[in-house]
N, C-alpha and C positions, 0 to 999 in steps of 0.2 A: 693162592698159594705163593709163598716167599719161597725161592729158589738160594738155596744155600752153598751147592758144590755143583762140581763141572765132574762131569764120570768117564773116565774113559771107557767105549763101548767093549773093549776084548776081554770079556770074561774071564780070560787067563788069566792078565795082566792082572784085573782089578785095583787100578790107579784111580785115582782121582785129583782133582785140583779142589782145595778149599779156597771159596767164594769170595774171604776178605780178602784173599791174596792178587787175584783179578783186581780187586779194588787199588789194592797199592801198586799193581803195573798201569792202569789205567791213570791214576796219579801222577808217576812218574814220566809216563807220554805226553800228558794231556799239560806239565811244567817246561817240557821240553817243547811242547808246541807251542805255547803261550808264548815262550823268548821269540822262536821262530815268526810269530805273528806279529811284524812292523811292517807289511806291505801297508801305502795307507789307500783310505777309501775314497772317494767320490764326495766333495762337501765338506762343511766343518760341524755339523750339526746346529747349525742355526735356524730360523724360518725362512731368511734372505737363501740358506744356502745349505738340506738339508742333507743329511749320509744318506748315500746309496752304496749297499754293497754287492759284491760278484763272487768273493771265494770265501773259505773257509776262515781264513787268514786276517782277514778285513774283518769280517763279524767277531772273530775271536779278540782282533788285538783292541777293539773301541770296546769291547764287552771288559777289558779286562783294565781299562781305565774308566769306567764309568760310575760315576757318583751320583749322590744327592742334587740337589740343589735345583739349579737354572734347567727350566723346561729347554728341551732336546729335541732335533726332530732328525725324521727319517721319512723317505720316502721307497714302500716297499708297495707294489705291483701296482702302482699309480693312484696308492694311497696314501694320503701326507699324515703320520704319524705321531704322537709326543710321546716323549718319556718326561715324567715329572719327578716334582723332589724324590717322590718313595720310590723312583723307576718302576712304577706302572707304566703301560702302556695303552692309549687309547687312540681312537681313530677320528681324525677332524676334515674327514670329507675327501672328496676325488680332488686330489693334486692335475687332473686332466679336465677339472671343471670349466675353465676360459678355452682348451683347445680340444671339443671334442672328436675323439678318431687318436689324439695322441696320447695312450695313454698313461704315458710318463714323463710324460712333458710338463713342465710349470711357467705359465708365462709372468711377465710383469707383471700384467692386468690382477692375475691370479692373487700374488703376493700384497699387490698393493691394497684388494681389498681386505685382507687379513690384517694390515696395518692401519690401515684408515678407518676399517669398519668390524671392529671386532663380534663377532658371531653372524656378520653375513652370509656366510655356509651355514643355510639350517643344520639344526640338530639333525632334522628327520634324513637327513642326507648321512648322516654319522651313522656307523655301527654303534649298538649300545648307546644311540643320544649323544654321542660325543665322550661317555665314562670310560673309565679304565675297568673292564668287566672280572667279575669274579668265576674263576673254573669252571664253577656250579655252570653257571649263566653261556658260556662257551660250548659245553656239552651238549644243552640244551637245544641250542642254535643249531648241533651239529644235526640232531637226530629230528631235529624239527626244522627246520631251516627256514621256511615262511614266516618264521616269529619278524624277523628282521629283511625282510624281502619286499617288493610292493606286490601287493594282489592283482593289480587289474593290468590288463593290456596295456593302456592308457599310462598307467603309472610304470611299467616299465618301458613303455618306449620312449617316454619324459627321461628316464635315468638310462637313455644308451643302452638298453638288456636288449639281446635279441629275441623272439616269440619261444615257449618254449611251453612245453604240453605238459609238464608237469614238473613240480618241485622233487621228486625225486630222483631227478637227472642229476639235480646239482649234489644229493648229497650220495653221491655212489665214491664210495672209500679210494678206492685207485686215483681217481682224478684226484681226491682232495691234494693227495699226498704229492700227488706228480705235482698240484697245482705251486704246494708248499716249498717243495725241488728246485723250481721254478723262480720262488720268490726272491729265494734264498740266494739264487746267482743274478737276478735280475736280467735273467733271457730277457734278447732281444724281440721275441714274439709276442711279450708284455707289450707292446709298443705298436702292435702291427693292427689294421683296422680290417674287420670281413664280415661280409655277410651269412658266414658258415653261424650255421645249427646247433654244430656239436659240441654242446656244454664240455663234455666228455674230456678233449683234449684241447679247447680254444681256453689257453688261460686268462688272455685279457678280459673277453667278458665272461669267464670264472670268478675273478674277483673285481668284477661289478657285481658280479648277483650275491658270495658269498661275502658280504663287505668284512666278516666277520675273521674271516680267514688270516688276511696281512695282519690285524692285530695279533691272532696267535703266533704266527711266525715269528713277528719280533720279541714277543713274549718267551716263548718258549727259545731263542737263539740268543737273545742279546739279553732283555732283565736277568734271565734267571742263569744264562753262564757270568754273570757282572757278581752274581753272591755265590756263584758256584761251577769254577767254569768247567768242573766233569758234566755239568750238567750239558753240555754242545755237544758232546760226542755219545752220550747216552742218550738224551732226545732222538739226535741221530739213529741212533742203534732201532729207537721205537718206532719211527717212522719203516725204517728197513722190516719191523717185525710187523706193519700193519701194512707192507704191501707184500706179504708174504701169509696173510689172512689173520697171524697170531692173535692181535690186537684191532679194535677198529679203535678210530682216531679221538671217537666219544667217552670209550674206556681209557685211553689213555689219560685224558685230562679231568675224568672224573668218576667214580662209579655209580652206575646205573641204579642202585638203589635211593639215590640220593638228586633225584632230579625229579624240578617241580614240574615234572609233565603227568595227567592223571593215571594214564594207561599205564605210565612205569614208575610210582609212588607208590609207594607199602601205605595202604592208609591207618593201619594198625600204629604206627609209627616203631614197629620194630623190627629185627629183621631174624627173630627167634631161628628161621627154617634154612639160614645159611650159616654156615660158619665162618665167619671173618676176622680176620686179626689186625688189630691195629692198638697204637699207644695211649694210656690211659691211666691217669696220676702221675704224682709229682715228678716220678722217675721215668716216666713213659716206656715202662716195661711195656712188652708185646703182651698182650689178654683179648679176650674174645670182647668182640663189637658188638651190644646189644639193641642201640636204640639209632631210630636216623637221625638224631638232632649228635650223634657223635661221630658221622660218615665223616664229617669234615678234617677229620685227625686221620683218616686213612687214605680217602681223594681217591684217584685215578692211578694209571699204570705208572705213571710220570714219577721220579720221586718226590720230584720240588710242587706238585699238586696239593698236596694235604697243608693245610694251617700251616706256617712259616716255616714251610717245606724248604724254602730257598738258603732261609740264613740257620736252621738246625744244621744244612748238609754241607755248609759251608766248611766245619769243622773238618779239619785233613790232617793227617801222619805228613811231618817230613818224612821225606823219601830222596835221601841221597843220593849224587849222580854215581858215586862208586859204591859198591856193594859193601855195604855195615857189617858189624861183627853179627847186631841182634838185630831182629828184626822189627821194623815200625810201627805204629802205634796209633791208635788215636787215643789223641785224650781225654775226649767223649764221646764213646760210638752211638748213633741213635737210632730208630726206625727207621729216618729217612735211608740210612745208611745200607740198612738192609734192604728198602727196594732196589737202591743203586745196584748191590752184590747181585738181586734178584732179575733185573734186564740184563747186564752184563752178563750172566751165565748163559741165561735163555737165548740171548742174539749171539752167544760163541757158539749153541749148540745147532741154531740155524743155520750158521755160516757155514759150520763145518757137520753135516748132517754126516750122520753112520760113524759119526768120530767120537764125537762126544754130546752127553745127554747130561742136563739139566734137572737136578733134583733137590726134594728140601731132606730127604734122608739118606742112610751112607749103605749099600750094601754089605751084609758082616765080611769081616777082615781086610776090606778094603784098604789100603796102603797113601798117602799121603806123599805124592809129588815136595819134593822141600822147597820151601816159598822160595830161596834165592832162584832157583832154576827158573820159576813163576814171574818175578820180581825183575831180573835182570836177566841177560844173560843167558842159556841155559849153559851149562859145565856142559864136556864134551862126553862125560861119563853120565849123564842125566838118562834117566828113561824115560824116553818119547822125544827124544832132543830134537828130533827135525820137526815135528808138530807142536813142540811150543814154540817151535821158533815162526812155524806158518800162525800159530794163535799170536802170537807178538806182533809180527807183520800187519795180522789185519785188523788188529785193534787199534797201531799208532795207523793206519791207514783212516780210518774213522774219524781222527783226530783231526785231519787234514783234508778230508774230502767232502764234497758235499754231495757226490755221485750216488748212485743207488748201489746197496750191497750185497 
């Protein structure tokens, strides 16, 4: 379900906020942060010399100069990373490979075989072989996590894993998320070496075992806020809604009908018995989803998940720093656009539970909050003025934080 309006809960009242209008304050924060974002980072993104980031500010301000062209690296939870021409992101092995125990450490030795000896890091040591993975392929991993793991004792104590009784330690949803938290600021406990057990809350060898993990992170923070940078404070919002149970991290990046695992593949190849909505023809009007060879136009919770998720949502309303006569616009709104509206609602309604509620319908006569109140500002004559003003807070707060919310 696409979530359209934000409701205020007091029936009396029967307020609501419309959903595009969240879009265009989130806009407007998300322009304002972007200026704010020239702290700079760790590195120049070279291989001699890769980006490591710690705040929000750092990932947003290299995201929002990032191009095509010359392969890019980064080094996120003591994985050395590329970004390539199309800003894909893949994973080229443990940057802690020459110094085991540190695992974000890169020595000489490390770099110099990377120049001298190009593909000396096996593949097998790569997430995905060393590829830039497709969503599908990431989901996958999440919910199967062995795809990409080693099987035997032997081969995990070869790759630094500590012993561990089963694969499904690694994929239990809180740690992921914590682990991802983590990436993000580049804790110092990335770095720390023990003989502790517990997958759970040990991130460093968390991402040894989930090798798969650091790629999405940069995926989802750096590629996809560089063609859309609402998309870093939405991501955001998604993570906050799957450690709050709404979403698990599989759904977010892709939907479960549409993964090549057998137990969860419709072998029918259709999906008659749900009703899904996603864009379909020239116009990519919203219509019902009928076959899984068309999941891929719908994706995950994510918006930038579905088919060129990233540069359809790229599309944005100016959104001026003083308030307009009329109000803005896009000048192609698309599905992606609606997922956007559709997190965005759902994580105001988390945030502020008993306040407001998340819906794709309007209860009758309900009453229309006026965008500028929404958009800017609220007037001092506004109704609900002090709670858009706490919704305003902790939306530009999102924009800037990488904390849990």
């Amino acid at each position: 379900m696409l979530y359209r309006y934000l409701i205020h809960q007091d029936p009396n009242l029967n307020l609501y906020i419309e959903g595009l209008h969240l879009l265009f304050l989130l806009q407007r924060l998300v322009d304002h942060a972007q200026v704010d974002a020239a702290r700079s980072a760790e590195g120049d993104g070279t291989l001699q010399n890769p980006w490591r980031f710690r705040d929000a500010a750092q990932w947003m301000g290299c995201a929002s100069k990032l191009k095509g062209g010359a392969d890019q690296y980064l080094v996120v939870a003591g994985r050395l990373l590329k970004k390539d021409n199309n800003r894909y992101i893949s994973d080229q092995g443990p940057a802690w490979r020459s110094q085991p125990g540190a695992a974000d450490a890169v020595s000489p030795q490390f770099w110099a075989l990377q120049s001298t000896a190009p593909g000396a890091v096996s593949n097998a040591s790569k997430a995905f072989d060393g590829e830039a993975p497709k969503y599908r392929q990431v989901a996958e991993n999440i919910v199967d996590p062995g795809r990409n793991l080693p099987d035997s004792t032997e081969e995990r104590k070869a790759a630094g894993l500590p012993p561990v009784s089963s694969w499904a330690v690694v994929n239990q949803q809180p740690a992921m998320v914590r682990a991802m938290r983590a990436f993000l600021r580049n804790d110092s406990a990335l770095s720390a070496s023990t003989n502790s057990e517990n997958i759970a809350t040990y991130n460093a060898s968390y991402s040894r075992m989930q090798t798969m993990l650091p790629v999405l992170t940069a995926a989802m923070f750096l590629a996809e806020p560089s063609r859309n940078m609402r998309a870093f404070p939405i991501n955001l919002m998604l993570l906050d809604l799957a450690e709050r149970g709404v979403y698990t991290l599989d759904r977010i990046v892709w939907h479960p009908y549409d993964l090549r695992i057998p137990e969860r593949q419709y072998s029918d190849g259709n999906v008659e018995a749900e009703k899904i909505q996603g864009p379909l023809g020239v116009n990519r009007g919203l219509t019902d989803v009928r076959r899984i060879n068309d999941m891929h136009l719908v994706g995950g919770a994510m918006p930038a998940s579905p088919t060129k998720g990233g540069d359809l949502g790229r599309m944005k309303p100016n959104i001026p720093k003083n308030r307009p006569k009329n109000i803005p616009q896009f000048t192609k709104f698309d599905y992606i656009h609606q997922k956007e509206i559709s997190v965005v609602a759902r994580w105001c309604e988390a945030i502020e539970p008993g306040t407001w509620h998340a819906s794709g319908t309007l209860p009758e006569g309900a009453t229309p909050i006026e965008w500028i109140d929404v958009v800017y500002q609220p007037r001092t004559r506004a109704p609900l003025h002090e709670k858009l003003q706490g919704l305003q807070t902790q939306i530009n707060s999102r924009t800037r934080s990488l904390d849990s919310m």
